[in-house]
KOLZATOR-811986 format. One record per residue (C-alpha): residue number from 1; residue in one letter; x, y, z. Coordinates in steps of 0.001 Angstrom, whole numbers, plus 500000, padded with zeros to 6 digits. Each point is the difference from the previous one (the first is absolute). Layout:
N
<pos NUM code A u X v Y w Z>
...
This chain:
416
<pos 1 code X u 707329 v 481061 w 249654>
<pos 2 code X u 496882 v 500372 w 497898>
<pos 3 code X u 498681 v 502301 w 502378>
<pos 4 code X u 500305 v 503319 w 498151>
<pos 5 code X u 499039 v 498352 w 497010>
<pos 6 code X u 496313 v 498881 w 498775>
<pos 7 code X u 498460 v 497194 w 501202>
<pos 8 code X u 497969 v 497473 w 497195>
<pos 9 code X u 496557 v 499497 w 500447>
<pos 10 code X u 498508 v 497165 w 501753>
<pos 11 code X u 498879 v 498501 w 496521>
<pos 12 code X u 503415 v 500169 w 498673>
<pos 13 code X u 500122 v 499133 w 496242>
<pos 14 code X u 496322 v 499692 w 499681>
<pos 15 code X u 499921 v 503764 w 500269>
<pos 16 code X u 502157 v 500546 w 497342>
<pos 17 code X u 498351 v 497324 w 497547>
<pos 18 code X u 496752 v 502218 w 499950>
<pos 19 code X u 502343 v 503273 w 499346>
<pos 20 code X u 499545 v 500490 w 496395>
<pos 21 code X u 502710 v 502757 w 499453>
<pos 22 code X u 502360 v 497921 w 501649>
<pos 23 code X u 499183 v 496525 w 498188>
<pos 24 code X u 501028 v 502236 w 497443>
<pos 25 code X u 502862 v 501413 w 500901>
<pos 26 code X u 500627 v 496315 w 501299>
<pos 27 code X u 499708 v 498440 w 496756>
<pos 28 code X u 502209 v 503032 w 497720>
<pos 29 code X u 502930 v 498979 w 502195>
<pos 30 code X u 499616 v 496134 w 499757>
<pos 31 code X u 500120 v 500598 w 496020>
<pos 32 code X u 502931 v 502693 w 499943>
<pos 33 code X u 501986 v 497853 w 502588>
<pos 34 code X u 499851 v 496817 w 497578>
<pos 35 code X u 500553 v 502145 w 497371>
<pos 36 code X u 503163 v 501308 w 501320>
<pos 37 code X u 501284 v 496337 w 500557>
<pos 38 code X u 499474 v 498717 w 496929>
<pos 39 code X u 501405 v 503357 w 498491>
<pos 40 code X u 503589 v 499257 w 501651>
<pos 41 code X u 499729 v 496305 w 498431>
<pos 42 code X u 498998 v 501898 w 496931>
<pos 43 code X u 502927 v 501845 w 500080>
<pos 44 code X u 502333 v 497305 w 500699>
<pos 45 code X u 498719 v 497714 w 497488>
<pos 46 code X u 500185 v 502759 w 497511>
<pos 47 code X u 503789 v 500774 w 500060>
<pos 48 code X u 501030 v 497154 w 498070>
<pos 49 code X u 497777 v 501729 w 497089>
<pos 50 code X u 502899 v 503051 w 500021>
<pos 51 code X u 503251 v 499720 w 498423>
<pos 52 code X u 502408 v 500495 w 503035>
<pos 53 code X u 502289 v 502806 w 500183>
<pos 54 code X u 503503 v 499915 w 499900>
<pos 55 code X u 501620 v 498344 w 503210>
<pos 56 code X u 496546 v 500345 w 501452>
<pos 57 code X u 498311 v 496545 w 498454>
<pos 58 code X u 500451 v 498238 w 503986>
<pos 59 code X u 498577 v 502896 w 501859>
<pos 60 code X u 496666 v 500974 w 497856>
<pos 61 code X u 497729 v 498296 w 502268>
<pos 62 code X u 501477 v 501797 w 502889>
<pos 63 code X u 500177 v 503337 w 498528>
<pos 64 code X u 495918 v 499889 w 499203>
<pos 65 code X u 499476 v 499155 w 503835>
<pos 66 code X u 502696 v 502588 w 501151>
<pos 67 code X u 497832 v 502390 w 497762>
<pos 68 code X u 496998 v 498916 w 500811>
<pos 69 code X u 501116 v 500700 w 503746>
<pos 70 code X u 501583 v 503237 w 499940>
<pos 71 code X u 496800 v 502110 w 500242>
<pos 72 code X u 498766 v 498555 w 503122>
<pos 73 code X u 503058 v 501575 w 501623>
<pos 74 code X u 500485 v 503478 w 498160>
<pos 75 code X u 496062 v 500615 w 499180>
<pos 76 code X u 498026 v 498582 w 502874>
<pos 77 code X u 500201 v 503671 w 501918>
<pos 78 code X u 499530 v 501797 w 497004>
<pos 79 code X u 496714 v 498481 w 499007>
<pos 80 code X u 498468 v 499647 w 503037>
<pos 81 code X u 499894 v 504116 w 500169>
<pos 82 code X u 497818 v 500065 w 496595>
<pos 83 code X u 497857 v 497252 w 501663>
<pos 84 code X u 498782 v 502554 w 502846>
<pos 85 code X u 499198 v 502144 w 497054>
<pos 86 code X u 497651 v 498109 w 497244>
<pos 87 code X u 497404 v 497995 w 501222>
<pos 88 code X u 500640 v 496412 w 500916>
<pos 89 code X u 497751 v 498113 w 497764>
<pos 90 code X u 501561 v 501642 w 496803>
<pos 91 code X u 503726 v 498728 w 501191>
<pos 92 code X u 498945 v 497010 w 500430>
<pos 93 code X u 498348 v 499412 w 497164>
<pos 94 code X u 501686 v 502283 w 497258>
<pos 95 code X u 503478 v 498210 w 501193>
<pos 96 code X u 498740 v 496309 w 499667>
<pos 97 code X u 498977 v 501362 w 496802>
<pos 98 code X u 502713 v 501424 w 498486>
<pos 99 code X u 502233 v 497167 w 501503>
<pos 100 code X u 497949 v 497864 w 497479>
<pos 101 code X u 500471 v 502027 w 496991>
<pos 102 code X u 503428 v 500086 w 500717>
<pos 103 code X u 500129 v 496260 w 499731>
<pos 104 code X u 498241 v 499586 w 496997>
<pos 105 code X u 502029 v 502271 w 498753>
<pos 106 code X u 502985 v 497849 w 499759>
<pos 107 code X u 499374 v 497794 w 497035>
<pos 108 code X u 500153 v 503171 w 498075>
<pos 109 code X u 503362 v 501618 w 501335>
<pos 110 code X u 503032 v 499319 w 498095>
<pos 111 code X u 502112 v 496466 w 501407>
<pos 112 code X u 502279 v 501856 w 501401>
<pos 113 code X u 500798 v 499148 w 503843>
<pos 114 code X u 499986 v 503601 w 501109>
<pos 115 code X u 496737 v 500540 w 498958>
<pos 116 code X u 498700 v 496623 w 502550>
<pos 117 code X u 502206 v 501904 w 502730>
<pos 118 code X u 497951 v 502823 w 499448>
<pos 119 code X u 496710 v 498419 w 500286>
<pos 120 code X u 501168 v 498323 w 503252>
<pos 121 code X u 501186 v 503571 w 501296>
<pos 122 code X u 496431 v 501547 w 498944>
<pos 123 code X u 497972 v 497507 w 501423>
<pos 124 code X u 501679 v 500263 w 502678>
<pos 125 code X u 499474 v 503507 w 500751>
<pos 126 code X u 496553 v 499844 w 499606>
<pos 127 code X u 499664 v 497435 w 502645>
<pos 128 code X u 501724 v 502675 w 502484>
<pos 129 code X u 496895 v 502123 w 499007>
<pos 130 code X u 497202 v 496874 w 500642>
<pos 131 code X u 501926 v 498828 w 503823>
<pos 132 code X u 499270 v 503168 w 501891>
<pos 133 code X u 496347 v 500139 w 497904>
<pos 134 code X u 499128 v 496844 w 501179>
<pos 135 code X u 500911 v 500378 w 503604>
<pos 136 code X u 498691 v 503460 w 500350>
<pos 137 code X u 496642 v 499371 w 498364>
<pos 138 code X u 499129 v 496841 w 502619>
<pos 139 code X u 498921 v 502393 w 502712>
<pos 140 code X u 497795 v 501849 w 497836>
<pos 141 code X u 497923 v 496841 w 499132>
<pos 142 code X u 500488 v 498258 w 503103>
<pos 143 code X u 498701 v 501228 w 503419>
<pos 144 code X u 502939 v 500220 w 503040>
<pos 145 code X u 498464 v 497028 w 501432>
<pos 146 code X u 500540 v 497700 w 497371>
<pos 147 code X u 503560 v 501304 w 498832>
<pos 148 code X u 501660 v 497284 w 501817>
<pos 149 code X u 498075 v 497359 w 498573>
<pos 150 code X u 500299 v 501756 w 496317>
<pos 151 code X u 503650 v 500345 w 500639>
<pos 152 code X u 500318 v 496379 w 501145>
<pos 153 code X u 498124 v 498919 w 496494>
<pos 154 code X u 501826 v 502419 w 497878>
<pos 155 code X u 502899 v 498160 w 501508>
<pos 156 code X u 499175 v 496634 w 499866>
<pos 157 code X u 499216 v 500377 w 495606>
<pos 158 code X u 503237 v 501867 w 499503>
<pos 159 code X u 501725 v 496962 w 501887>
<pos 160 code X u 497982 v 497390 w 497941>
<pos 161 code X u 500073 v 502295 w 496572>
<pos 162 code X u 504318 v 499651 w 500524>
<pos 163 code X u 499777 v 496409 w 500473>
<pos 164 code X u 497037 v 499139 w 497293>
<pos 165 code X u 501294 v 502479 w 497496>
<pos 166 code X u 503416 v 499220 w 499636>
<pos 167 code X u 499028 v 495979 w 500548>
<pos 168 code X u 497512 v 499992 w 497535>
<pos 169 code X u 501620 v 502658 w 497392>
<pos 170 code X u 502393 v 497883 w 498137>
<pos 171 code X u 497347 v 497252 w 499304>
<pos 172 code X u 497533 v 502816 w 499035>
<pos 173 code X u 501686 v 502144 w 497545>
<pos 174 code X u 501259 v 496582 w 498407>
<pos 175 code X u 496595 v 498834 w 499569>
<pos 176 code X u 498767 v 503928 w 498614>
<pos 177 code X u 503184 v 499789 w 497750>
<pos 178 code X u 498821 v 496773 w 498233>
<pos 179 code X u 496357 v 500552 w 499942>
<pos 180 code X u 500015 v 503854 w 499531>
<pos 181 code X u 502335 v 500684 w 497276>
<pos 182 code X u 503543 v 501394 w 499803>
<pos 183 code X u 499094 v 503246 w 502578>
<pos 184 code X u 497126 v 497714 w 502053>
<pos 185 code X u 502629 v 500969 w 502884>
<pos 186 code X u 499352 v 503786 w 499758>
<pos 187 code X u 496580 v 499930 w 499597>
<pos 188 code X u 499185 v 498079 w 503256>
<pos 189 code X u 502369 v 502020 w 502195>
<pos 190 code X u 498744 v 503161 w 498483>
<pos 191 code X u 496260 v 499552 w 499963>
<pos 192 code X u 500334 v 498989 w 504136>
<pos 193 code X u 501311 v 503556 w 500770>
<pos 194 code X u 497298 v 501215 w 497484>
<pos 195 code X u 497744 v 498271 w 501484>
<pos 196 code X u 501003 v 500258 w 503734>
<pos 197 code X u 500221 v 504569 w 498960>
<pos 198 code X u 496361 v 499781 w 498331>
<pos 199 code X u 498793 v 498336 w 503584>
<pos 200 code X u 501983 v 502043 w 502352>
<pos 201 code X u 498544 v 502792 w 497688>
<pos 202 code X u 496350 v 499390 w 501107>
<pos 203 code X u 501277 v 500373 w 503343>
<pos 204 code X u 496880 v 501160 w 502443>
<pos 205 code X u 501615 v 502811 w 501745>
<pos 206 code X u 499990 v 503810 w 500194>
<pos 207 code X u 503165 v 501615 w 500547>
<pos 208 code X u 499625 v 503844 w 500496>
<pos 209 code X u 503633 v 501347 w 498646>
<pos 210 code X u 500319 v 503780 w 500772>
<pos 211 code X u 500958 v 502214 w 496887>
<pos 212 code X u 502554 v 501699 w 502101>
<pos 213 code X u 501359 v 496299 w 500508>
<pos 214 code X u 500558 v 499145 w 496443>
<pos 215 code X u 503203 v 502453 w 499741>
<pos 216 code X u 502912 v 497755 w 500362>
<pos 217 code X u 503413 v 501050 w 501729>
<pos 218 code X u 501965 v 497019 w 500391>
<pos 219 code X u 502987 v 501188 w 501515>
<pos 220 code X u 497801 v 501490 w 502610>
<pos 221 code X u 497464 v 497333 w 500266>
<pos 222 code X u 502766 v 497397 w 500371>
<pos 223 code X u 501406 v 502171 w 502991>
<pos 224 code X u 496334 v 500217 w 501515>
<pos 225 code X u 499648 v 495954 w 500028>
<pos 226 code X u 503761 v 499629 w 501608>
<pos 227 code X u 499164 v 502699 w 502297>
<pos 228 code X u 496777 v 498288 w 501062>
<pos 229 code X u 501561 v 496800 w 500744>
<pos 230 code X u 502195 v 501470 w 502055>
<pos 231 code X u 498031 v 501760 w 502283>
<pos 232 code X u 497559 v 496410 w 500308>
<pos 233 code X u 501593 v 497796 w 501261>
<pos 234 code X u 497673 v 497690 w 500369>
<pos 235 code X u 499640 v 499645 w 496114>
<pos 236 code X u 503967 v 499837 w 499020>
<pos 237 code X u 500550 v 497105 w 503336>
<pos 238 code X u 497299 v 498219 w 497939>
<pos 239 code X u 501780 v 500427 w 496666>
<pos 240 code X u 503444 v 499248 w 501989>
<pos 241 code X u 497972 v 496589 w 500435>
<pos 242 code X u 498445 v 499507 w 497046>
<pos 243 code X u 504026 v 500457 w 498485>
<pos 244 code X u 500985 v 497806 w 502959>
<pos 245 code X u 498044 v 496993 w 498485>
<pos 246 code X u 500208 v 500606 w 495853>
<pos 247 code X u 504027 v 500009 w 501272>
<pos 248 code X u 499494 v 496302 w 501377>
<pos 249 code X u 497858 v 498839 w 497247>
<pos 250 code X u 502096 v 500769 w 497228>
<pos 251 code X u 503346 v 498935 w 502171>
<pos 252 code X u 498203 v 496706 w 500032>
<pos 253 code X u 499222 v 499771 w 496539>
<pos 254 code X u 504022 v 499727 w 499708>
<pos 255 code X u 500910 v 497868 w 502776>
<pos 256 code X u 497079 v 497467 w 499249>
<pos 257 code X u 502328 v 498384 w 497852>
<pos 258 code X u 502703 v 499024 w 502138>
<pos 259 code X u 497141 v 499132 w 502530>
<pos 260 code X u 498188 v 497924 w 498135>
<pos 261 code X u 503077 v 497602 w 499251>
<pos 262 code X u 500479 v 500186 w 503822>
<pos 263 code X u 496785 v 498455 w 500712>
<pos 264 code X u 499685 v 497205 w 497109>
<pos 265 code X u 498880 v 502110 w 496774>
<pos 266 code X u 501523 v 500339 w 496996>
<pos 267 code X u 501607 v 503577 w 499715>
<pos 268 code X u 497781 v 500598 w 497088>
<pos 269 code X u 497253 v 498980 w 501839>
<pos 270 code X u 499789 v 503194 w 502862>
<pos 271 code X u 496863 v 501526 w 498306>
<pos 272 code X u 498257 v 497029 w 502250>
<pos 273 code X u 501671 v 502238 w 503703>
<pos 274 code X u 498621 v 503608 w 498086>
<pos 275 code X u 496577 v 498086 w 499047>
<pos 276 code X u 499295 v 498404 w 503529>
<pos 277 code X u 500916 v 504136 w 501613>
<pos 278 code X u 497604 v 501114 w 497393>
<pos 279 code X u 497119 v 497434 w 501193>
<pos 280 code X u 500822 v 501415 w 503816>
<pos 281 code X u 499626 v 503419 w 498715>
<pos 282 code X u 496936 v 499033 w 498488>
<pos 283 code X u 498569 v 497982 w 502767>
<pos 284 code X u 501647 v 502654 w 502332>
<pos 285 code X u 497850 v 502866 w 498565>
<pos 286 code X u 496985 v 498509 w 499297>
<pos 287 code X u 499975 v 499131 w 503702>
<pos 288 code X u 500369 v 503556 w 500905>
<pos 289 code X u 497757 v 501286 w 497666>
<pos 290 code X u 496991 v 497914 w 501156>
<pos 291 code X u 500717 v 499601 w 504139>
<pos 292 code X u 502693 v 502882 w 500226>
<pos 293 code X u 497135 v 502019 w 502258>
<pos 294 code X u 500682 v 497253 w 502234>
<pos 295 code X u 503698 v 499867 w 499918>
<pos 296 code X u 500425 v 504309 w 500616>
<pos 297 code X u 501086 v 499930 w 503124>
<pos 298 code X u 502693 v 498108 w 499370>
<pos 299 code X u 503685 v 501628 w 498743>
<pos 300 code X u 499678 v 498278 w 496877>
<pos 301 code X u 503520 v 501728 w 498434>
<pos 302 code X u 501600 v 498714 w 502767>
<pos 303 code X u 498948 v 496398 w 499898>
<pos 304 code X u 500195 v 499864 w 496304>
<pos 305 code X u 503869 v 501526 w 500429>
<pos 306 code X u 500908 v 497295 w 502403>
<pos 307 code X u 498376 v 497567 w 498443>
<pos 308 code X u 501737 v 500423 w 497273>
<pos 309 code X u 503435 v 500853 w 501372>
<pos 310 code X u 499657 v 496401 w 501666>
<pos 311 code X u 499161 v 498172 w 496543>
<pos 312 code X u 502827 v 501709 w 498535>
<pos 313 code X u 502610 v 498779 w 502964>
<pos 314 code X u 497953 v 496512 w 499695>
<pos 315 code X u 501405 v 499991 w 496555>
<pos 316 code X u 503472 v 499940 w 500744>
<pos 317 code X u 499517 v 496820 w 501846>
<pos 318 code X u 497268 v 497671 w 498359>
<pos 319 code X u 501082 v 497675 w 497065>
<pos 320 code X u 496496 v 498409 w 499891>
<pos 321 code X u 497951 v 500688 w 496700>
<pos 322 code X u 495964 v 500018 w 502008>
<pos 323 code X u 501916 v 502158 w 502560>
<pos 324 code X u 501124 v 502062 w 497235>
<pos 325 code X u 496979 v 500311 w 498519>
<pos 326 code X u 497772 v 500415 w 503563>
<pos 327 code X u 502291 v 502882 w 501132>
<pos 328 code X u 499603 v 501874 w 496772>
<pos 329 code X u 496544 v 499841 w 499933>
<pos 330 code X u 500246 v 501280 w 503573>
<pos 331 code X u 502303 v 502913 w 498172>
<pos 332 code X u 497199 v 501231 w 498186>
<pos 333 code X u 497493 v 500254 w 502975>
<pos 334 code X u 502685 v 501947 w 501921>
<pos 335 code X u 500085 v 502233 w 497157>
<pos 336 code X u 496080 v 500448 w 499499>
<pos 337 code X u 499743 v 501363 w 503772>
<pos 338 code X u 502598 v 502600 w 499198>
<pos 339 code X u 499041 v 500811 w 496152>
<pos 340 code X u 496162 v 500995 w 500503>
<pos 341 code X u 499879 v 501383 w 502950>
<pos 342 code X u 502796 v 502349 w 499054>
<pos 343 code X u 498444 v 500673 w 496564>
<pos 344 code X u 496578 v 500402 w 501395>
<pos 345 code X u 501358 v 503019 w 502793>
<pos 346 code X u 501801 v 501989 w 497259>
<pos 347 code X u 496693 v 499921 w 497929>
<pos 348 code X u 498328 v 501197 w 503122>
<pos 349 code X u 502132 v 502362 w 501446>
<pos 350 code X u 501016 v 501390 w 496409>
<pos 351 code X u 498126 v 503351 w 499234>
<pos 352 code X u 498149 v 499859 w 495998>
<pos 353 code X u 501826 v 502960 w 499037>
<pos 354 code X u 503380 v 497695 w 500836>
<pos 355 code X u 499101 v 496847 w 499076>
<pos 356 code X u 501613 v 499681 w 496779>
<pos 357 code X u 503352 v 501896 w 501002>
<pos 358 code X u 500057 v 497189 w 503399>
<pos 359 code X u 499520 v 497295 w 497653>
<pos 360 code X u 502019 v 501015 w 497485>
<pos 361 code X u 502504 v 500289 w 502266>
<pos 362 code X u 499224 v 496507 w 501640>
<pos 363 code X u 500283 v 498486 w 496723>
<pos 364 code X u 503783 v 501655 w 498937>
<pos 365 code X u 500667 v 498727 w 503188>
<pos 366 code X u 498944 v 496362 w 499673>
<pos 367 code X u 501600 v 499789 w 496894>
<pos 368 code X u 503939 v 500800 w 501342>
<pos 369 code X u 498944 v 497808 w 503297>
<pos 370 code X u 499242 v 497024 w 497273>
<pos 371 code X u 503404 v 501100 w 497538>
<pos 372 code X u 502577 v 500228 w 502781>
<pos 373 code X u 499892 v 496662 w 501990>
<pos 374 code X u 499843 v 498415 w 496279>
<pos 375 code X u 503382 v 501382 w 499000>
<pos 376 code X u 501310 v 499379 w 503949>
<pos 377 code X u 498459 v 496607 w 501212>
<pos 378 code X u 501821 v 497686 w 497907>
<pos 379 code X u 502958 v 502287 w 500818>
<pos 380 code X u 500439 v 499618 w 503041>
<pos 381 code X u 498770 v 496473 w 500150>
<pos 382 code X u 503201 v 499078 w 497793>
<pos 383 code X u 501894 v 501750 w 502808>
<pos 384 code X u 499176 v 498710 w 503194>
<pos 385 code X u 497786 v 496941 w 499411>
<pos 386 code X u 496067 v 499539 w 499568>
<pos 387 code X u 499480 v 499381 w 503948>
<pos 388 code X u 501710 v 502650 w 500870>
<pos 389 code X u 497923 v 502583 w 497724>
<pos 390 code X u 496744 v 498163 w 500648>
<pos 391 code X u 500842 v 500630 w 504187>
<pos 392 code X u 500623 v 503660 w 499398>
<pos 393 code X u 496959 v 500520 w 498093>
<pos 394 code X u 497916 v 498623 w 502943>
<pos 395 code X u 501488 v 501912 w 502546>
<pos 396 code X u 499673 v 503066 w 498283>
<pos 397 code X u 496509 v 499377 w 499252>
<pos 398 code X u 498958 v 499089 w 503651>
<pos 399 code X u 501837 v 503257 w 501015>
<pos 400 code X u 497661 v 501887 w 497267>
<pos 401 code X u 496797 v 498347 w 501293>
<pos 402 code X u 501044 v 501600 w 503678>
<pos 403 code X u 501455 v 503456 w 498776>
<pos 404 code X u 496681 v 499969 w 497850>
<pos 405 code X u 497899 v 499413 w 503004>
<pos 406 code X u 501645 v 502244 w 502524>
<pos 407 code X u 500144 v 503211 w 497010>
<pos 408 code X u 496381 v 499156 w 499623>
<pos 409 code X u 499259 v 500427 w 503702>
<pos 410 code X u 501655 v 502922 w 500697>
<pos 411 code X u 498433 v 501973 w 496825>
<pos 412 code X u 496667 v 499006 w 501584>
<pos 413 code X u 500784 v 501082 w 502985>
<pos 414 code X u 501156 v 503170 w 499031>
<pos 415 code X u 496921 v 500475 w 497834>
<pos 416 code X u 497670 v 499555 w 502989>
């Protein structure tokens, strides 16, 4: 399966640890990540600051992370069409920037809740702009080579950044709160996307942005990205998997609850199934990213698919904790072998000019395939049972591993 793609280098990491730009790059992400994690705590933590509205005082924390959703699904297109027309390393670094000003801006808005909805709506939006930066400016510090193994690390610090940040954010902005003062909270989460925009900033790379380019049509540009993706299909099957697995992972995050009572763990205690898939996504992609030139032959979608169809099935009959715990580390690797390689071949295959429109696009996308099987999941769960839904969910995933595989084949043999 990772034959149309690029291959890593025999050195693997190593190559990418003497890449300056991309240490960079590396590091800008690692500080805007936790910086985005300890920004939702932020957020959280600040709503009992606000005097609740009327008939509204049991809902505030979930209307600041309904708005702080809301522009991953209605702006992600949009802004990936003005990232195909500024140069890279001023998104990235002019949003992480203004994403902190925004923060330490709240300490002097008026108390009023509408005004924290705002922020969280604002910030939000200017993430939509840094997403399609980030992943669009990788192949322009990293050679094709080494994009698996820079996907495969990119990967593995957004997977630790979700699990340190929001582990370590509580006992963090506590500790700022006491020793820094009465807005000690601000100032930390601000200064990291200061300081991860001045770093991304002094980003090695030349970009060469036509004049011509610079005129923006959205409307037109919008149709243009749509249009591409139509006509490659070897791009959208790989976004069809890409949505594929974000659907699974965030299905999980609901039924995790149920399972973990199933298997011996306290219902409040199913972060421990989401950790252990986050350490096989970890270990899963750092495997790929330093022996994946070994492993290309192989129809890594596939096996990852199955694999984790079979976990998923597995599920629905264990009621062992370590079995829990061993299959959903198992989870994760499944979903490494189908998350960078897929990432990796729209990067290659993915003209400059399009970049940002593709991974705009990918990113609108990724955020419904995350909302819907949250509001669905636990739905239908209630309805027909646990087992059943957990069954379902591995038989349509095995089904997408060999539709995935076959679609795959034929486009490359109708390419050749």
């Amino acid at each position: 399966m990772l034959s149309p793609g690029p291959q890593p280098s025999p050195s693997g990491f190593r190559a990418l640890l003497h890449n300056r730009a991309f240490l960079q790059l590396w590091g800008g992400q690692i500080i805007s990540q936790l910086a985005d994690k300890i920004f939702l705590v932020l957020l959280i933590t600040l709503v009992v600051n606000y005097d609740p509205p009327r008939f509204f005082a049991n809902s505030m924390t979930s209307a600041v992370m309904i708005a702080n959703t809301l522009p991953a699904v209605f702006f992600g297109s949009a802004a990936g069409i003005f990232v195909d027309r500024y140069p890279k390393r001023d998104i990235l670094s002019s949003s992480n920037i203004l994403r902190g000003i925004l923060v330490l801006l709240i300490p002097l808005l008026p108390k009023l809740f509408v005004f924290l909805l705002l922020v969280a709506f604002v910030e939000s939006i200017l993430t939509q702009f840094f997403a399609p930066a980030e992943q669009a400016a990788i192949p322009l510090v990293v050679p094709e080579q080494n994009l698996l193994s820079a996907n495969a690390l990119f990967i593995t610090t957004m997977m630790g950044s979700l699990v340190v940040g929001f582990a370590i954010g509580e006992p963090v902005l506590s500790w700022v709160g006491s020793w820094g003062g009465l807005y000690g909270r601000e100032v930390l989460v601000g200064g990291l996307y200061i300081l991860a925009g001045l770093i991304l900033g002094l980003l090695p790379v030349q970009e060469k942005i036509e004049p011509r380019e610079v005129r923006i049509h959205p409307w037109t540009d919008l149709q243009d990205g749509m249009r591409y993706l139509g006509q490659n299909r070897l791009i959208s099957n790989a976004m069809l998997q890409l949505t594929v697995l974000y659907c699974v992972f965030a299905a999980l995050t609901v039924l995790a609850v149920g399972l973990a009572d199933r298997i011996g763990l306290k219902p409040t205690q199913f972060g421990f199934l989401l950790a252990a898939a986050g350490v096989g996504l970890i270990a899963g992609a750092g495997l790929l990213g330093q022996w994946g030139d070994r492993l290309r032959h192989y129809p890594l979608p596939l096996i990852g698919f199955t694999s984790m169809g079979v976990v998923l099935v597995a599920f629905a009959l264990i009621q062992n904790l370590w079995l829990g715990l061993s299959l959903s580390l198992l989870l994760g690797v499944g979903a490494s072998m189908v998350g960078v390689p897929m990432q990796t071949l729209i990067q290659v295959e993915t003209p400059p000019a399009m970049r940002g429109k593709v991974f705009g696009f990918q990113n609108n996308v990724v955020n419904i395939a995350l909302s819907v099987p949250l509001a669905i999941a636990g739905v239908l769960a209630d309805a027909v049972g646990l087992r059943i839904v957990l069954i379902g969910m591995g038989g349509v995933v095995i089904l997408s591993g060999f539709w995935a595989w076959r679609s795959t084949q034929q486009v490359l043999k109708d390419v050749t």
